[in-house]
mmCIF file of the N, C-alpha and C atoms, coordinates in Angstrom:
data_MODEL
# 
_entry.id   MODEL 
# 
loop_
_atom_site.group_PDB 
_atom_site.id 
_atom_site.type_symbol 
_atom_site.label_atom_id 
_atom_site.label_alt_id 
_atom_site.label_comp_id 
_atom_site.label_asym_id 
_atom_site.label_entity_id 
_atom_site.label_seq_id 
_atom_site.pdbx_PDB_ins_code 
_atom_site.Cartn_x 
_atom_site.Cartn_y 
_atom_site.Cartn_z 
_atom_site.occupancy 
_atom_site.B_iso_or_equiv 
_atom_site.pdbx_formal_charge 
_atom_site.auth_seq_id 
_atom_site.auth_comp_id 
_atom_site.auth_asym_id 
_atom_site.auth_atom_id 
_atom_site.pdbx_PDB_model_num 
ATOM 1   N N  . UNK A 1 1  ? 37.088 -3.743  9.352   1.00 0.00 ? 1  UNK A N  1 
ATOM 2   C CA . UNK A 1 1  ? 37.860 -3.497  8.147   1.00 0.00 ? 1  UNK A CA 1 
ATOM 3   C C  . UNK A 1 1  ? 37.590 -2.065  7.705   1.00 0.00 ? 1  UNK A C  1 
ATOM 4   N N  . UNK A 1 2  ? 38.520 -1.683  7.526   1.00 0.00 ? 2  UNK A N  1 
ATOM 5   C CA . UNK A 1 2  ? 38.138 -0.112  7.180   1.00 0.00 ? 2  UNK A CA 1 
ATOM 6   C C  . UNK A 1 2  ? 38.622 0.196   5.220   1.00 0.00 ? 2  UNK A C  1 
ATOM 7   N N  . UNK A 1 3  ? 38.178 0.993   4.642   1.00 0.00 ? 3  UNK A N  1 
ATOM 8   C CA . UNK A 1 3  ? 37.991 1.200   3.509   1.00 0.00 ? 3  UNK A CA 1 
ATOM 9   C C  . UNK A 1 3  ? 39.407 1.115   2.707   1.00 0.00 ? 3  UNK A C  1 
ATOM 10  N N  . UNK A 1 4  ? 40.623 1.523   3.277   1.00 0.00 ? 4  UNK A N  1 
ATOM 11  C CA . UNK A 1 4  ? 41.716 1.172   2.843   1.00 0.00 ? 4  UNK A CA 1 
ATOM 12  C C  . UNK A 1 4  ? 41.843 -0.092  2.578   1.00 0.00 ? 4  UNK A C  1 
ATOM 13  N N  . UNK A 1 5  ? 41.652 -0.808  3.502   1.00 0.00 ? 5  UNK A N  1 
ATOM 14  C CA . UNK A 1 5  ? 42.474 -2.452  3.747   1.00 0.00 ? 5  UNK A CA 1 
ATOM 15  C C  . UNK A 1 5  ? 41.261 -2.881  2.260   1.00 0.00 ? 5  UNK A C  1 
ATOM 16  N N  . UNK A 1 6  ? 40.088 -2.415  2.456   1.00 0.00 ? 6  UNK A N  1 
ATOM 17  C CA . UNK A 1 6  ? 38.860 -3.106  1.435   1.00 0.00 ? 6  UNK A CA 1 
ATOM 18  C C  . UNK A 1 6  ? 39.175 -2.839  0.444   1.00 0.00 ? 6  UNK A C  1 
ATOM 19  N N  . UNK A 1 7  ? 40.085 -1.984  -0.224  1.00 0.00 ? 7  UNK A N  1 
ATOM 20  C CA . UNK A 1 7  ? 40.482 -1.567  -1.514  1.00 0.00 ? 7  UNK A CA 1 
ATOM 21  C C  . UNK A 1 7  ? 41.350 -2.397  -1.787  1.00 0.00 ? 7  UNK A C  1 
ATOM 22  N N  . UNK A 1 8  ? 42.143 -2.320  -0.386  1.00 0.00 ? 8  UNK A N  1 
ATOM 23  C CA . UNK A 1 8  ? 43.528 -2.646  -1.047  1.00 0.00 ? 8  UNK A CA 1 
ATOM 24  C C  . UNK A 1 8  ? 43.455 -4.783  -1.657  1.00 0.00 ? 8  UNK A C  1 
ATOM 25  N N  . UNK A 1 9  ? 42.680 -5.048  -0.868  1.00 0.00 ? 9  UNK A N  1 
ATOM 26  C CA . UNK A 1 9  ? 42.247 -6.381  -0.790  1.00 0.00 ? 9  UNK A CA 1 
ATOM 27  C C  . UNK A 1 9  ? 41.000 -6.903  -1.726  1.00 0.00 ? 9  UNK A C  1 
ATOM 28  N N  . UNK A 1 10 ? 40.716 -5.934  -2.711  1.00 0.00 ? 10 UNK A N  1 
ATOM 29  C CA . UNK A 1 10 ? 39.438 -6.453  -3.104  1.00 0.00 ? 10 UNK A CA 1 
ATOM 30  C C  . UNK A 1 10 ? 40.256 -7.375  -4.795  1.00 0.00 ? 10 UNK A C  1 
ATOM 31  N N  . UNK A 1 11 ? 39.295 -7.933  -5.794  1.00 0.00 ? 11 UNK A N  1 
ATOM 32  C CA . UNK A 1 11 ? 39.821 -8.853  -6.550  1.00 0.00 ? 11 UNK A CA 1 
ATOM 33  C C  . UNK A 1 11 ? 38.334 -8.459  -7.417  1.00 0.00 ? 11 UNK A C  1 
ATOM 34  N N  . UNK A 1 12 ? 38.847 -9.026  -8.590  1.00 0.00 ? 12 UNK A N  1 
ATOM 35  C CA . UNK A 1 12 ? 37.777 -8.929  -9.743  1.00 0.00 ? 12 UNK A CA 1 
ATOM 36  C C  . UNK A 1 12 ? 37.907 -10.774 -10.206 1.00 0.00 ? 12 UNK A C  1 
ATOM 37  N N  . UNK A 1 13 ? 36.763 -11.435 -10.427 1.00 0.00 ? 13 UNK A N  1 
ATOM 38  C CA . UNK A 1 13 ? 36.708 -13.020 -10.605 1.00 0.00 ? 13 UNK A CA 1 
ATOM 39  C C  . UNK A 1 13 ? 36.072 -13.067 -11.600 1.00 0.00 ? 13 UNK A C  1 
ATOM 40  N N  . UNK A 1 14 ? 36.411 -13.688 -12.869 1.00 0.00 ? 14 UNK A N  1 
ATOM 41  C CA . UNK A 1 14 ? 36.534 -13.857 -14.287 1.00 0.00 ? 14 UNK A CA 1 
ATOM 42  C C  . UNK A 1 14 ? 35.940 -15.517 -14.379 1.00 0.00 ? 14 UNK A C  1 
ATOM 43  N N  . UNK A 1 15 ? 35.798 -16.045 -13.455 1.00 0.00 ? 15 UNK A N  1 
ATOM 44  C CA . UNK A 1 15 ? 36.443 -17.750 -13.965 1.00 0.00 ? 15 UNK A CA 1 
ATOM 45  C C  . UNK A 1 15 ? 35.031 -18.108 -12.546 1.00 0.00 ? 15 UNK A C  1 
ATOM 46  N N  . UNK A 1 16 ? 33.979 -18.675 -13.285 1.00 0.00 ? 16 UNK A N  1 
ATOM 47  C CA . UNK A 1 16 ? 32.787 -19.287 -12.597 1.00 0.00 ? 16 UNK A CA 1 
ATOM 48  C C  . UNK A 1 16 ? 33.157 -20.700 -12.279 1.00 0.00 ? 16 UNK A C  1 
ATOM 49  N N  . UNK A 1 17 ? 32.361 -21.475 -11.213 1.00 0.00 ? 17 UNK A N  1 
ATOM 50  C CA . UNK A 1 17 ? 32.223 -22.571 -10.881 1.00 0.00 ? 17 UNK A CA 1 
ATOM 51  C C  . UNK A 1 17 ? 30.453 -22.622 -11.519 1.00 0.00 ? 17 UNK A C  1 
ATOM 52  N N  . UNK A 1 18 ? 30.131 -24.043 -11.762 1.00 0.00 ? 18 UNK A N  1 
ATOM 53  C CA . UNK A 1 18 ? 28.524 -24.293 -12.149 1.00 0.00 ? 18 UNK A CA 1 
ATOM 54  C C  . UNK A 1 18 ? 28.101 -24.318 -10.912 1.00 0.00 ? 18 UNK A C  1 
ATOM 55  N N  . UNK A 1 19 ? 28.714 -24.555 -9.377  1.00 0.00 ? 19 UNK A N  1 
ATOM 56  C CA . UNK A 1 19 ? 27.949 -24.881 -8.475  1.00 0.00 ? 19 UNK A CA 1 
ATOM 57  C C  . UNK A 1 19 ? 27.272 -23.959 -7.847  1.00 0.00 ? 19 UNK A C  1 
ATOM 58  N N  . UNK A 1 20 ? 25.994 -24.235 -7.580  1.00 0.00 ? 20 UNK A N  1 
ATOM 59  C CA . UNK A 1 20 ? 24.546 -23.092 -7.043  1.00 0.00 ? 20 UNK A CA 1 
ATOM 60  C C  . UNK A 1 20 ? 24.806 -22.473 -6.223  1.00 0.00 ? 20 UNK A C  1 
ATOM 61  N N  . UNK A 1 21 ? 24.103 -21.321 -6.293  1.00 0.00 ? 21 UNK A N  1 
ATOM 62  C CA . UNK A 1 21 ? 24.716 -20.522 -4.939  1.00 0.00 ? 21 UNK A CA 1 
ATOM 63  C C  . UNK A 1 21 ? 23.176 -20.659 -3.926  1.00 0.00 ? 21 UNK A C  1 
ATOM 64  N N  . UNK A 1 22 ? 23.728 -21.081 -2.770  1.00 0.00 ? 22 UNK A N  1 
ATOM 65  C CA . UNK A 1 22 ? 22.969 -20.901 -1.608  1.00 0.00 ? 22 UNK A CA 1 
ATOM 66  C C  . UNK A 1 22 ? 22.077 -19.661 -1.380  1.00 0.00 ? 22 UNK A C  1 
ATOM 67  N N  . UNK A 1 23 ? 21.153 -20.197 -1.054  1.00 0.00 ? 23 UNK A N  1 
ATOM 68  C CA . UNK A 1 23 ? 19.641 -19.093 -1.012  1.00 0.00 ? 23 UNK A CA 1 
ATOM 69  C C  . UNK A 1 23 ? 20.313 -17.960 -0.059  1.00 0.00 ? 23 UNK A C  1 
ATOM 70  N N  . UNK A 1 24 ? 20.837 -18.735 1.100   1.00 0.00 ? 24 UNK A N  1 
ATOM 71  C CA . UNK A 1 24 ? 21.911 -17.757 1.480   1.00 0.00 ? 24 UNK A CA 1 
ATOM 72  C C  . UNK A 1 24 ? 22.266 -16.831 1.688   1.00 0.00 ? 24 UNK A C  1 
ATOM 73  N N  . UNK A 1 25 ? 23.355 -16.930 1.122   1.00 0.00 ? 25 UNK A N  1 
ATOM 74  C CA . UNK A 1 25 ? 24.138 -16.004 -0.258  1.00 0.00 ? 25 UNK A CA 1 
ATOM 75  C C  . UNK A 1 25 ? 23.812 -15.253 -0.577  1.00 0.00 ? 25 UNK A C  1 
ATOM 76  N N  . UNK A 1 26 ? 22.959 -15.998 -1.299  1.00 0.00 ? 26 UNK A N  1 
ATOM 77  C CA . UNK A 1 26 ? 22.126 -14.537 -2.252  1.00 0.00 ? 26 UNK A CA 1 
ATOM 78  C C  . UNK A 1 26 ? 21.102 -13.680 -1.408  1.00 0.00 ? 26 UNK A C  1 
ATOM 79  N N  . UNK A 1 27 ? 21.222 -13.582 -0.746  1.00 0.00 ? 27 UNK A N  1 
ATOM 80  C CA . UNK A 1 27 ? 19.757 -12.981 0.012   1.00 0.00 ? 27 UNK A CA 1 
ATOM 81  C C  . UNK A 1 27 ? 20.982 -11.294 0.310   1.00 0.00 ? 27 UNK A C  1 
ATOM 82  N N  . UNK A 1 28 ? 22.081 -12.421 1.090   1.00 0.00 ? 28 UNK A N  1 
ATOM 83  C CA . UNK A 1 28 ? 23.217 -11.951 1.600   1.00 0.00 ? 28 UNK A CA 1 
ATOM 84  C C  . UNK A 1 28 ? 23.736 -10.775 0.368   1.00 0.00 ? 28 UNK A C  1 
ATOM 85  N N  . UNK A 1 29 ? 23.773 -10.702 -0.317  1.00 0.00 ? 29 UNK A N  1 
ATOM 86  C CA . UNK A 1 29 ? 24.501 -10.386 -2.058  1.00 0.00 ? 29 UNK A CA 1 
ATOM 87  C C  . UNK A 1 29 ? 23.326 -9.270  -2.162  1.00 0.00 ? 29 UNK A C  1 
ATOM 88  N N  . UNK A 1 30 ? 21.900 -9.898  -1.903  1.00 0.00 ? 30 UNK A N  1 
ATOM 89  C CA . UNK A 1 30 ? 21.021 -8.768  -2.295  1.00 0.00 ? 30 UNK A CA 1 
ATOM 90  C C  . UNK A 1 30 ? 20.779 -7.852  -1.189  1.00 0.00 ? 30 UNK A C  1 
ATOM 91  N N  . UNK A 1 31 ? 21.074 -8.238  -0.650  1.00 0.00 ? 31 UNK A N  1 
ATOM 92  C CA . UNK A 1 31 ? 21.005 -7.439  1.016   1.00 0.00 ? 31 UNK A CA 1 
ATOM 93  C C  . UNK A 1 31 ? 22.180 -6.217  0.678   1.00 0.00 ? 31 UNK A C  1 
ATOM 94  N N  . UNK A 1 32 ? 23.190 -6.942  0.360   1.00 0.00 ? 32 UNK A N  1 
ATOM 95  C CA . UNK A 1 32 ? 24.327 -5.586  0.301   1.00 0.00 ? 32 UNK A CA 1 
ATOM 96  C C  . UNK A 1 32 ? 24.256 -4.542  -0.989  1.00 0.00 ? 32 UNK A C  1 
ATOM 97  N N  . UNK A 1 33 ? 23.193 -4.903  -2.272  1.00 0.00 ? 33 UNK A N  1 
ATOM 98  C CA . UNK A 1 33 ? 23.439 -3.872  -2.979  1.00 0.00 ? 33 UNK A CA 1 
ATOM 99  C C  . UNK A 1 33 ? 22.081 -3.050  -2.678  1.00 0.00 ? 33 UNK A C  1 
ATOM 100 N N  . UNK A 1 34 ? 21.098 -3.677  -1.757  1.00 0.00 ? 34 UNK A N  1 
ATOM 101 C CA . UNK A 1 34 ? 19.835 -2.727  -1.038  1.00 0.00 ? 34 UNK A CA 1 
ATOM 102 C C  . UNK A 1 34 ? 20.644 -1.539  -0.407  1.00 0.00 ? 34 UNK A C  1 
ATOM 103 N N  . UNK A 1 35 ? 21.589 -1.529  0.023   1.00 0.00 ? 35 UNK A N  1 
ATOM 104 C CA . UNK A 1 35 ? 22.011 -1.020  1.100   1.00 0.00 ? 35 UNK A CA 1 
ATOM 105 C C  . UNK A 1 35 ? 23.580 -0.426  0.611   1.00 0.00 ? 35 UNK A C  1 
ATOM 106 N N  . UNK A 1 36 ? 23.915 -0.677  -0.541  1.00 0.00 ? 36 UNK A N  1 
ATOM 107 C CA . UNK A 1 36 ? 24.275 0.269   -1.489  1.00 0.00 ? 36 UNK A CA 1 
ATOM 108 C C  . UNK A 1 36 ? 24.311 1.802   -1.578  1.00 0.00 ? 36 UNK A C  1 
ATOM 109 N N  . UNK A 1 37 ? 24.923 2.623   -1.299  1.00 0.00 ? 37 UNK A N  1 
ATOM 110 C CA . UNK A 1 37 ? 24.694 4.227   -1.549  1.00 0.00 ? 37 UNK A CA 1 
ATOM 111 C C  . UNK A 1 37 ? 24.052 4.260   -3.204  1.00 0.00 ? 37 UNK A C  1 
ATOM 112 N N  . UNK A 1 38 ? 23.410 5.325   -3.340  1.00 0.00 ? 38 UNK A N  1 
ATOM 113 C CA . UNK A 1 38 ? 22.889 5.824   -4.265  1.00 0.00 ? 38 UNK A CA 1 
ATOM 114 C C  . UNK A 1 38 ? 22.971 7.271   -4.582  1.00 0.00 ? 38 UNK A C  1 
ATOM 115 N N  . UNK A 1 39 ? 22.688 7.524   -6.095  1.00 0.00 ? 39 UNK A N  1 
ATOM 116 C CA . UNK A 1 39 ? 23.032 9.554   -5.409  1.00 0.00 ? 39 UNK A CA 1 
ATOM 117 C C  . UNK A 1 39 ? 21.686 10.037  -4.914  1.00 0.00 ? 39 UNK A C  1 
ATOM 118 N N  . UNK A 1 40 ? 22.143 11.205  -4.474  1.00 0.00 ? 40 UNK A N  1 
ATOM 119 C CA . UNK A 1 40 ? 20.785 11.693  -3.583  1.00 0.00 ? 40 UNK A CA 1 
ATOM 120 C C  . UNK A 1 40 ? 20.263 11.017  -2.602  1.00 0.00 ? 40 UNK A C  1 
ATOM 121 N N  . UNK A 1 41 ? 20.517 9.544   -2.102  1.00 0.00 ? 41 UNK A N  1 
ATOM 122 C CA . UNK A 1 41 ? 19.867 8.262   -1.568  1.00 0.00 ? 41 UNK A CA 1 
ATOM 123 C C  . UNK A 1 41 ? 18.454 8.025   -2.289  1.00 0.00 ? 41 UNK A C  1 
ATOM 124 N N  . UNK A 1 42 ? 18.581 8.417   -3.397  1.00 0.00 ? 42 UNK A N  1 
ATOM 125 C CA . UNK A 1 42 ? 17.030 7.948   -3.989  1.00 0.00 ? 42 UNK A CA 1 
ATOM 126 C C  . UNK A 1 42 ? 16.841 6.828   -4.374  1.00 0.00 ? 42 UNK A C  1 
ATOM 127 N N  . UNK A 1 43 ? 17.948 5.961   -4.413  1.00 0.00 ? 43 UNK A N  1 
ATOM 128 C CA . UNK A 1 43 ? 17.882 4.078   -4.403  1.00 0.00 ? 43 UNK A CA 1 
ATOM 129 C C  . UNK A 1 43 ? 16.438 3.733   -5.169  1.00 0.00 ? 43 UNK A C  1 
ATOM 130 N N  . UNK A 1 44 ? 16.784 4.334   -6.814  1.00 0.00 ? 44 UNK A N  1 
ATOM 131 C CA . UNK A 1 44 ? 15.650 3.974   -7.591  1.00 0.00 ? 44 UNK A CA 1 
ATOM 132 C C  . UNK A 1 44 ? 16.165 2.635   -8.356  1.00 0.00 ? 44 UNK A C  1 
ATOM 133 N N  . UNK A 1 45 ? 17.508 1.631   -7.909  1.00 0.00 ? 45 UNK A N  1 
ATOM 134 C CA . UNK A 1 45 ? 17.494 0.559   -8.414  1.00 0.00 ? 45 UNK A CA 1 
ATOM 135 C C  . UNK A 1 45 ? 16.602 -0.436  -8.512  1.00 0.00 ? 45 UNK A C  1 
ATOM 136 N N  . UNK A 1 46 ? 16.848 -1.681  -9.101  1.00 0.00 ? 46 UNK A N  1 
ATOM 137 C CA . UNK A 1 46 ? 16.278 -2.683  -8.978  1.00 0.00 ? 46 UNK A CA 1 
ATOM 138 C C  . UNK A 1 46 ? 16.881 -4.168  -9.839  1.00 0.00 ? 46 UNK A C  1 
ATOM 139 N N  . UNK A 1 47 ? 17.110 -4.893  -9.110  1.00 0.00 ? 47 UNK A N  1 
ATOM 140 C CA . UNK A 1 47 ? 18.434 -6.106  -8.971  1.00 0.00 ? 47 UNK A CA 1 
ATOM 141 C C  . UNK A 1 47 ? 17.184 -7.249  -9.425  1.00 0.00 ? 47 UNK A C  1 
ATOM 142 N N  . UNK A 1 48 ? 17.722 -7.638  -11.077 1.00 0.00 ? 48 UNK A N  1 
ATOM 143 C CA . UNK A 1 48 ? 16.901 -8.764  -11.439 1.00 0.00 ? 48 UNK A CA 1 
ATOM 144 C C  . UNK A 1 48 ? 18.243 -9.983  -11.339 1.00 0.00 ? 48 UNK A C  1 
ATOM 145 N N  . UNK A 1 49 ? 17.248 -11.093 -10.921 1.00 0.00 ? 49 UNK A N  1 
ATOM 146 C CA . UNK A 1 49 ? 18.058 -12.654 -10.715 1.00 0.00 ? 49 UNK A CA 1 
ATOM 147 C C  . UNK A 1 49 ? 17.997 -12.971 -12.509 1.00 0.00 ? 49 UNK A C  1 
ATOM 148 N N  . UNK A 1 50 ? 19.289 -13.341 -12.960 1.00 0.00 ? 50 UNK A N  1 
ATOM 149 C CA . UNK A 1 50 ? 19.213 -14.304 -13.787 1.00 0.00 ? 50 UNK A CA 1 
ATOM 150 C C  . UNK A 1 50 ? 19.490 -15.848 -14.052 1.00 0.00 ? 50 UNK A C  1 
ATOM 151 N N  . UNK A 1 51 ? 18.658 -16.675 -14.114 1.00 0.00 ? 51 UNK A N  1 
ATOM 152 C CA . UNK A 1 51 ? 19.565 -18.012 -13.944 1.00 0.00 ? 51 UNK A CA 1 
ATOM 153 C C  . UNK A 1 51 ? 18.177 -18.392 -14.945 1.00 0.00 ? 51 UNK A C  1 
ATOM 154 N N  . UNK A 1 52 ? 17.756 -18.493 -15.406 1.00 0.00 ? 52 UNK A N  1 
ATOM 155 C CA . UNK A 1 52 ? 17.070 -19.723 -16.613 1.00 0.00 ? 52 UNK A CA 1 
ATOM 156 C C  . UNK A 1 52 ? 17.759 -19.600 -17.307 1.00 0.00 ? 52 UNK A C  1 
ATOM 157 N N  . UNK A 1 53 ? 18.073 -20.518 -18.556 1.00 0.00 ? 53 UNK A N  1 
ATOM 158 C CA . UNK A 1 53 ? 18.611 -20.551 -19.520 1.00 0.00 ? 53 UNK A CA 1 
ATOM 159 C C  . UNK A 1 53 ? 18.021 -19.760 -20.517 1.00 0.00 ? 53 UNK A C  1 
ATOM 160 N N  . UNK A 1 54 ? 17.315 -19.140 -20.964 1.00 0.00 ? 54 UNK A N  1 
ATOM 161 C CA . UNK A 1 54 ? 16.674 -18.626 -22.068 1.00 0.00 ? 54 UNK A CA 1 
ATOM 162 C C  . UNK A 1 54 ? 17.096 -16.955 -21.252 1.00 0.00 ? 54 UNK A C  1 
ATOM 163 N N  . UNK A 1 55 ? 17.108 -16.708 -20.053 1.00 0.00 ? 55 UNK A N  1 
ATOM 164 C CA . UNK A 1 55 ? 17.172 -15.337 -19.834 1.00 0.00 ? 55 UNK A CA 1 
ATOM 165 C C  . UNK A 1 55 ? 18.932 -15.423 -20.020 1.00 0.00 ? 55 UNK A C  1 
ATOM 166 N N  . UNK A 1 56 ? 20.112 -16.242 -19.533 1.00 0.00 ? 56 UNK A N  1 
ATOM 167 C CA . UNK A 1 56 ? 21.079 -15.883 -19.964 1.00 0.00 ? 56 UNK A CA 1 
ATOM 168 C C  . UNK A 1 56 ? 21.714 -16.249 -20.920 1.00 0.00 ? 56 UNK A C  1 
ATOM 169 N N  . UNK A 1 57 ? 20.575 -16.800 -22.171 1.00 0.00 ? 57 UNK A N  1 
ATOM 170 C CA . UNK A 1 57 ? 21.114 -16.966 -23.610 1.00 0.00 ? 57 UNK A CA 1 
ATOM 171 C C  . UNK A 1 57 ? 20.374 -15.050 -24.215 1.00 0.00 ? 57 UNK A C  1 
ATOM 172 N N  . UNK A 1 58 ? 19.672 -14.561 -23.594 1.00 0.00 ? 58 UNK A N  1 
ATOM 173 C CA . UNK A 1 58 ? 19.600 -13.260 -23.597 1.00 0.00 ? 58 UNK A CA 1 
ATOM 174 C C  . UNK A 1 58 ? 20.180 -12.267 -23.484 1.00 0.00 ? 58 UNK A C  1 
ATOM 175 N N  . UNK A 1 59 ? 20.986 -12.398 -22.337 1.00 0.00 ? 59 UNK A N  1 
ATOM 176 C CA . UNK A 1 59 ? 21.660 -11.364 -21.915 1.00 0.00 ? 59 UNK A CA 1 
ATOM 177 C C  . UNK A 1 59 ? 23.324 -11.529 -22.493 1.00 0.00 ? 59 UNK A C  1 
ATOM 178 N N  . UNK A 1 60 ? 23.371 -12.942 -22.584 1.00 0.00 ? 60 UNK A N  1 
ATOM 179 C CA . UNK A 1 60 ? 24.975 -13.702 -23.197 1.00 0.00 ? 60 UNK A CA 1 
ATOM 180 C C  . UNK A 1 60 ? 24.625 -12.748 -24.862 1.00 0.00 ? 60 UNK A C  1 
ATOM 181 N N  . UNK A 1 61 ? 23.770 -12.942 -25.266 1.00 0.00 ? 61 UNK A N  1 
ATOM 182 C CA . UNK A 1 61 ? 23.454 -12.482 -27.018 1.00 0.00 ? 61 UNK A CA 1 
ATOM 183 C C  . UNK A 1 61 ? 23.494 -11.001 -26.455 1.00 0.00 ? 61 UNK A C  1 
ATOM 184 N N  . UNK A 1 62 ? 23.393 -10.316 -25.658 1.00 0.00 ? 62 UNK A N  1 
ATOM 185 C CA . UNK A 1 62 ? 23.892 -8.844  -26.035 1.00 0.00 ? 62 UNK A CA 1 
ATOM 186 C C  . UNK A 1 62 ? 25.584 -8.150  -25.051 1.00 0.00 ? 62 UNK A C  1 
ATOM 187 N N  . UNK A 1 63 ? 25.332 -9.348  -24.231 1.00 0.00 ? 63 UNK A N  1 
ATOM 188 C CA . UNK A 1 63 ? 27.232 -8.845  -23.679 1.00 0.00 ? 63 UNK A CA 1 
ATOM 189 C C  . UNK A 1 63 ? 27.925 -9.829  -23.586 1.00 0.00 ? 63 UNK A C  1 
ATOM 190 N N  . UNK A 1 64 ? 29.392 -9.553  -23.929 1.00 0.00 ? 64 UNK A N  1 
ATOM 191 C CA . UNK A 1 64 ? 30.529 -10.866 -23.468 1.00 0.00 ? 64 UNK A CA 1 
ATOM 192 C C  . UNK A 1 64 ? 30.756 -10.852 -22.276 1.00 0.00 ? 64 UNK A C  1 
ATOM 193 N N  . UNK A 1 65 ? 30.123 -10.329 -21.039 1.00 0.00 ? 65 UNK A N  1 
ATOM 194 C CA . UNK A 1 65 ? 31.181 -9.737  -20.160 1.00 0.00 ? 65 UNK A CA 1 
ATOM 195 C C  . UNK A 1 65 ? 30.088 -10.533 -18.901 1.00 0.00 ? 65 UNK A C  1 
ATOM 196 N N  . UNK A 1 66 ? 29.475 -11.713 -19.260 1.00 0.00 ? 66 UNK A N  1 
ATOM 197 C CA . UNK A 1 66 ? 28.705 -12.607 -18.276 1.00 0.00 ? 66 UNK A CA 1 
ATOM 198 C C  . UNK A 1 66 ? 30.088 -13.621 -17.806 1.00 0.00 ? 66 UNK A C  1 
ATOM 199 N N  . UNK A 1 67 ? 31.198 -14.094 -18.385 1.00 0.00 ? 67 UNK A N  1 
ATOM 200 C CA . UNK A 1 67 ? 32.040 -14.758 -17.995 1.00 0.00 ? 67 UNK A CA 1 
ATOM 201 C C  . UNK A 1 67 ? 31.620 -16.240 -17.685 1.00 0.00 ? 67 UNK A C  1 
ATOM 202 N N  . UNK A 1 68 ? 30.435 -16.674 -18.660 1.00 0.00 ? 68 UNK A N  1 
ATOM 203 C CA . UNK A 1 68 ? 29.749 -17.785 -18.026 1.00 0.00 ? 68 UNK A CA 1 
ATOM 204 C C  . UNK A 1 68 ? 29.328 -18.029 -16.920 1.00 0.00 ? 68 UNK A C  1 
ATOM 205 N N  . UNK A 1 69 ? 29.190 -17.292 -16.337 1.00 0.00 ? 69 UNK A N  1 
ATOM 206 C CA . UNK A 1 69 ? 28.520 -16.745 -14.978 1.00 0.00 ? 69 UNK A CA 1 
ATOM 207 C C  . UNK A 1 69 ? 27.342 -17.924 -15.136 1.00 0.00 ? 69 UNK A C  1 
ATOM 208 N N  . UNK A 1 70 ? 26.612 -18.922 -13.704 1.00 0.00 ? 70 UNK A N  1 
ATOM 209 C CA . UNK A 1 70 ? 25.508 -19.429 -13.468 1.00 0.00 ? 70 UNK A CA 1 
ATOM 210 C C  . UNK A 1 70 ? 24.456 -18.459 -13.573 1.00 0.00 ? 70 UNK A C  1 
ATOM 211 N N  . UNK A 1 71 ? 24.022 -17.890 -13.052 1.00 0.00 ? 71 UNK A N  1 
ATOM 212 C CA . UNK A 1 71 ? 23.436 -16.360 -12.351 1.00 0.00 ? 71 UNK A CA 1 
ATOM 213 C C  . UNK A 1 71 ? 24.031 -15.638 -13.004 1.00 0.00 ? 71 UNK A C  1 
ATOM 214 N N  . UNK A 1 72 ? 23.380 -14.183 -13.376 1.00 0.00 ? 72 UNK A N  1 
ATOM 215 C CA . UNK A 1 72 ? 23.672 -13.186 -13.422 1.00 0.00 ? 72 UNK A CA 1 
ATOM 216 C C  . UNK A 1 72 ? 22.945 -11.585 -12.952 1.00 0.00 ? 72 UNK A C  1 
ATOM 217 N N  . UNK A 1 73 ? 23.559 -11.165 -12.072 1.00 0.00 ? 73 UNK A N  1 
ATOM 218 C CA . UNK A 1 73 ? 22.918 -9.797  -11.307 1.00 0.00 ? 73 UNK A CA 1 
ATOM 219 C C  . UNK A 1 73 ? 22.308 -8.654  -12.413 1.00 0.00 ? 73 UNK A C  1 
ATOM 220 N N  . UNK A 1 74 ? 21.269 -8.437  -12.696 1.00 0.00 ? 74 UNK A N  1 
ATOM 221 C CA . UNK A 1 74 ? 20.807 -7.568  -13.875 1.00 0.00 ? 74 UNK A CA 1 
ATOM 222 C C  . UNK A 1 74 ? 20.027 -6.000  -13.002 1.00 0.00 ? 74 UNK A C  1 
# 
């Protein structure tokens, strides 16, 4: 797939399912923003898991923009 077709095909998803995401997945999910460009390549990120309830009655109390999300990538 080359970067055109990935643009032209990509989608923004608003609307969660409750069902868990596979260890998987996510490994998969964290694997691709490791490997993420960065500027300079100085890849001083760092990708927190959210899924207790008390961390995304946290993060829900300072943005609308979790979409009821299970998880959320912080």
């Amino acid at each position: 797939m080359d970067f055109l077709q990935l643009a032209t095909e990509r989608y923004s998803v608003r609307s969660f399912s409750d069902r868990p995401i596979e260890p998987e997945v996510m490994e998969k999910i964290l694997k691709a923003g490791q490997l993420a460009p960065t500027a300079v390549n100085y890849q001083p990120q760092k990708i927190y898991i959210l899924k207790s309830k008390e961390a995304l009655a946290t993060i829900r109390s300072l943005t609308r923009f979790t979409y009821g999300a299970p998880v959320v990538l912080l």
